[in-house]
C-alpha positions as CSV (number, residue, x, y, z in Angstrom):
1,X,0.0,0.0,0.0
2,X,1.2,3.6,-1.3
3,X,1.0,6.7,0.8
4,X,2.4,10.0,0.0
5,X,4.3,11.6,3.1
6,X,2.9,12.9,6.0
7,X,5.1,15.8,5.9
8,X,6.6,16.6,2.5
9,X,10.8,17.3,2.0
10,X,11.2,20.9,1.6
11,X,11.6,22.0,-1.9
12,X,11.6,25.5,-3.6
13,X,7.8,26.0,-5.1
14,X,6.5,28.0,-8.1
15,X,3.2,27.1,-7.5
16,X,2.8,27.6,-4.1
17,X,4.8,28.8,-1.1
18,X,5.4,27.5,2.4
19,X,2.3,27.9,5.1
20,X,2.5,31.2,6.5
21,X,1.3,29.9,10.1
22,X,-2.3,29.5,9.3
23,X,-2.0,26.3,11.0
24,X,0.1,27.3,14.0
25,X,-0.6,25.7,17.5
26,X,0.9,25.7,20.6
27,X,2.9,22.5,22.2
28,X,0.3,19.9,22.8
29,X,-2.5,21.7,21.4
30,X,-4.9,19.2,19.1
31,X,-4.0,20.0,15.1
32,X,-6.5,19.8,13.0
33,X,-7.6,17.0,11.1
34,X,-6.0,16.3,7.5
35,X,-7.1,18.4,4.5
36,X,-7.7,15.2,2.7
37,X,-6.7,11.6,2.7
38,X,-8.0,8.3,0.3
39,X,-7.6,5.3,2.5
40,X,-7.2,2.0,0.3
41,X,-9.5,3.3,-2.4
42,X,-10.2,0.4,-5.0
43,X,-13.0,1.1,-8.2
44,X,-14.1,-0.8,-10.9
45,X,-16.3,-0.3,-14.0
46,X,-17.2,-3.8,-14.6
47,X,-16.3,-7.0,-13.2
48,X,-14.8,-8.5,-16.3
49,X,-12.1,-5.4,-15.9
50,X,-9.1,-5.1,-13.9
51,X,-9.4,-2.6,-11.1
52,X,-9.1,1.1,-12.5
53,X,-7.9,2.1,-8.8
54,X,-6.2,0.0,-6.6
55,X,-6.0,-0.3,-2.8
56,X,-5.2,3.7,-3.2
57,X,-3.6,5.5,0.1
58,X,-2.9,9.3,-0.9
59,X,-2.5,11.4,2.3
60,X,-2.7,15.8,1.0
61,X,-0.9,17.7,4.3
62,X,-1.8,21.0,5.4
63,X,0.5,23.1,3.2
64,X,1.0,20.5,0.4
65,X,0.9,20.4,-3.2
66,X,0.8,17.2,-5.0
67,X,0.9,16.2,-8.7
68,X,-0.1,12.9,-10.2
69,X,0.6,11.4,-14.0
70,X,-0.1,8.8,-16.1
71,X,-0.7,8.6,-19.5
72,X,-4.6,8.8,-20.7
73,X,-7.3,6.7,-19.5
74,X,-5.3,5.3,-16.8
75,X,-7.6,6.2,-13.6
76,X,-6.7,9.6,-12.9
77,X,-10.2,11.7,-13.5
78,X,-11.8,8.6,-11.8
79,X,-9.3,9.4,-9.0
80,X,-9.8,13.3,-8.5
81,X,-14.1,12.4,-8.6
82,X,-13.7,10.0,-6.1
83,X,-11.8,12.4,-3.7
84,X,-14.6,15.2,-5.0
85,X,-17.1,12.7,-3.1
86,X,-19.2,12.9,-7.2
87,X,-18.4,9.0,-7.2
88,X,-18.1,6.2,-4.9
89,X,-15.2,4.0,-4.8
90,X,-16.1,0.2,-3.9
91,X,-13.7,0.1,-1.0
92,X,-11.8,2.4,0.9
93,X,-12.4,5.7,2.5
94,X,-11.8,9.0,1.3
95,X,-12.4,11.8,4.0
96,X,-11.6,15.5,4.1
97,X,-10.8,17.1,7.9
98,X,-12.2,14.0,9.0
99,X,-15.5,14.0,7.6
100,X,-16.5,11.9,4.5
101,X,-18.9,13.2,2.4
102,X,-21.8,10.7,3.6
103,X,-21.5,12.1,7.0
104,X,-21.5,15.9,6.1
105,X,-21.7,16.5,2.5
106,X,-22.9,20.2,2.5
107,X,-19.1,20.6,4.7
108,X,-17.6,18.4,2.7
109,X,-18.5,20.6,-0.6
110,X,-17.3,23.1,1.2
111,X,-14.1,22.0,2.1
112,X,-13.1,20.6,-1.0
113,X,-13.1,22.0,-4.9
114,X,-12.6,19.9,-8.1
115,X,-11.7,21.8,-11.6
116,X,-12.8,18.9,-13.9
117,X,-10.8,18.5,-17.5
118,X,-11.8,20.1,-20.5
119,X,-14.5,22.7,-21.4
120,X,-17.6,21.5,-20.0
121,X,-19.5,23.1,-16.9
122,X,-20.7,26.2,-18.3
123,X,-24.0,27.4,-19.7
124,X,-23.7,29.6,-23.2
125,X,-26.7,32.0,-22.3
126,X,-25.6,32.8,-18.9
127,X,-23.1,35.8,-18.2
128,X,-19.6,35.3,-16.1
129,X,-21.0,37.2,-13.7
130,X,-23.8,35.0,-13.0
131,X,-21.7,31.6,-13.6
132,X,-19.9,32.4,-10.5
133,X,-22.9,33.7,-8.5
134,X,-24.6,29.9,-9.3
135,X,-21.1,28.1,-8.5
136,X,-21.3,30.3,-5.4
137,X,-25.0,28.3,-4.4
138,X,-23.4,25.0,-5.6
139,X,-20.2,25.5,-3.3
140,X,-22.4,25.5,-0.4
141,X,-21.0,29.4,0.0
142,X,-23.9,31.4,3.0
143,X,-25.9,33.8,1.8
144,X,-24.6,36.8,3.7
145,X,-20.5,36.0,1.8
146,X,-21.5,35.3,-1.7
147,X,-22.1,38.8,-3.6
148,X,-18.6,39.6,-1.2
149,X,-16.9,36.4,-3.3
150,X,-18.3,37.1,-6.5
151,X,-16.5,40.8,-6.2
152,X,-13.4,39.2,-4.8
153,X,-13.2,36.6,-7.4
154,X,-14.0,38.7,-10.2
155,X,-10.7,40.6,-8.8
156,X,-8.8,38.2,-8.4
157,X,-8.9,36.5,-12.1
158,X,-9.5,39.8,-13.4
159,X,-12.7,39.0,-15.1
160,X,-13.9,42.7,-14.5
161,X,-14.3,43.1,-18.7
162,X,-15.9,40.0,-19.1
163,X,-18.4,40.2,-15.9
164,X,-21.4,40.3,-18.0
165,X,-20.4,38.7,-20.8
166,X,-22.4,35.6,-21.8
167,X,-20.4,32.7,-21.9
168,X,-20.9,31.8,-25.5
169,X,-19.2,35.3,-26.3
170,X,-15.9,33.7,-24.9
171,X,-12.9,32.7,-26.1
172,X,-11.5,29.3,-25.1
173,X,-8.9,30.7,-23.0
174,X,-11.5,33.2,-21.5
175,X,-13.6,30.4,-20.6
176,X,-10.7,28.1,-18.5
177,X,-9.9,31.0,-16.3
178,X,-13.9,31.5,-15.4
179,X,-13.8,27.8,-14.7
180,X,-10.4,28.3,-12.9
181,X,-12.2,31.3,-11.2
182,X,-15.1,29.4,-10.3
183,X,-13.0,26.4,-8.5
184,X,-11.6,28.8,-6.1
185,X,-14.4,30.7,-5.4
186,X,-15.6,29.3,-2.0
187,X,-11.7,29.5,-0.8
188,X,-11.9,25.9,-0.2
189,X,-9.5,24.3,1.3
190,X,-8.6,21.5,-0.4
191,X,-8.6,22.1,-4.6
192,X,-8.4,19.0,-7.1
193,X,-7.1,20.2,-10.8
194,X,-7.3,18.7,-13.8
195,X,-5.3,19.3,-16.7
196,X,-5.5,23.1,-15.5
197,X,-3.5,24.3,-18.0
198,X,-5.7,23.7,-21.2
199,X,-6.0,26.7,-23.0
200,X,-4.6,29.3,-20.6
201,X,-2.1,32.3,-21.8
202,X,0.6,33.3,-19.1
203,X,-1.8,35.8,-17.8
204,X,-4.3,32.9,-17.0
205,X,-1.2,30.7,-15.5
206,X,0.1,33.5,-13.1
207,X,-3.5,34.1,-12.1
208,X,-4.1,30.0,-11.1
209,X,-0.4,30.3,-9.4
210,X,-1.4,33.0,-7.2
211,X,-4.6,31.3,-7.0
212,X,-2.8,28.1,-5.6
213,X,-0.5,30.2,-3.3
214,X,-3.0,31.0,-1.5
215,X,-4.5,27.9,-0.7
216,X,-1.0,26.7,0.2
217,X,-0.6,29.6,2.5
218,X,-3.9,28.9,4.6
219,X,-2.8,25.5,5.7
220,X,-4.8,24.0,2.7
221,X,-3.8,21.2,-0.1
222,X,-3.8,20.9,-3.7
223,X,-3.4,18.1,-6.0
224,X,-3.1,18.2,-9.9
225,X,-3.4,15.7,-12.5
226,X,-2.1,15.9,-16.0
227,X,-0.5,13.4,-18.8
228,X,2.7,14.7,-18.7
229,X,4.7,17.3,-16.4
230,X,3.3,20.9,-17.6
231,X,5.6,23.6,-18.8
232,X,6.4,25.8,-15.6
233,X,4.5,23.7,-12.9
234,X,7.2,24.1,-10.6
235,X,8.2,22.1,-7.8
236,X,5.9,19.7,-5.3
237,X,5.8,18.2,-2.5
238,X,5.1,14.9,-4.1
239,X,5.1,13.3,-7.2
240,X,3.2,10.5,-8.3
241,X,2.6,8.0,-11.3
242,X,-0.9,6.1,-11.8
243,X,0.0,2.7,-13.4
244,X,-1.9,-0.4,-13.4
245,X,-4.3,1.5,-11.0
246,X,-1.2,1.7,-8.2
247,X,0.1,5.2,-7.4
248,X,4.1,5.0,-8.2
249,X,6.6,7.3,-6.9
250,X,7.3,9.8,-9.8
């Protein structure tokens, strides 16, 4: 059985910088639970198939970035929408700060944030604006914070052009940073990425950097899957190969 480190080597980061104390607590005060942790997660599409995941342990640390590869088709999609709580593995556990997402799922949206691959997840006929105030409802975000989010995120990915912009009226590249925009809305504090860097321009990558900083910084975890090692990724904590449906040390 595979699991990635409790407490990651110190490297040098591009795409996200050490915790900046968010986490801090005194000598023998309880920390808090794990941002998020698969325990011995196996799934299968058909029982005339081997396993696409395999007796899976993948521990994310406060502070931690991870990266996982493989070529196409291999399990890693399957992987990130397990840990998203959308699908359910046949055994094993996946929980986020302790709670699975059959105990508490409205916390457990909360908590955690999937960017899915591709282009899908947006509707032509509605405007940026109101893309992120619906993803704001689906995040689980209260009432009283979401037109505060909407403003901050709008910021933050400088979308203030496109704000009411319908969707269809987008360029591709437009359209990846309102989905990156829309995956860190809530400020969750775990975020699953998927082949993040489809379409972006360096504008859009030093946005999703910063964007992934920050996480970092608040004692949260982010894990990214892609084919191959993307161009400027940077350094992680831990690096990982899906083959055979067993997470390899990269």
């Amino acid at each position: 059985m595979l699991r990635a480190p409790e407490r990651p080597r110190p490297v040098a980061r591009d795409w996200a910088r050490r915790p900046t104390g968010a986490w801090t607590v005194a000598p023998g005060a309880r920390r808090p639970a794990t941002p998020l942790a698969l325990d011995g997660v196996s799934k299968r599409w058909s029982a005339a198939q081997a396993p696409v995941l395999n007796d899976i342990s993948l521990t994310l640390a406060s502070g931690s970035s991870t990266w996982i590869g493989g070529r196409n088709g291999v399990g890693k999609t399957t992987l990130l929408r397990i840990a998203a709580g959308l699908i359910h593995p046949e055994l094993g556990r996946v929980h986020a700060r302790g709670r699975t997402v059959h105990e508490d799922r409205a916390r457990y949206q909360r908590l955690v944030s999937l960017l899915p691959a591709g282009d899908r997840g947006l509707y032509a006929r509605l405007s940026v604006r109101r893309h992120l105030e619906f993803w704001a409802r689906i995040a689980m975000v209260r009432r009283e914070r979401l037109q505060g989010l909407v403003r901050e995120t709008i910021a933050a990915f400088e979308l203030a052009e496109l704000a009411e912009r319908r969707v269809d009226r987008l360029s591709m590249g437009q359209r990846q940073r309102l989905r990156i925009a829309m995956t860190f809305l809530a400020q969750p504090e775990v975020v699953l990425l998927d082949e993040p860097l489809t379409s972006l321009d360096e504008e859009g990558v030093e946005l999703l950097r910063q964007a992934a900083a920050a996480v970092i910084d608040r004692g949260g975890a982010l894990l990214w899957c892609s084919p191959n090692v993307d161009h400027d990724q940077g350094s992680f904590d831990a690096r990982w190969t899906l083959e055979c449906g067993r997470l390899v040390p990269a």
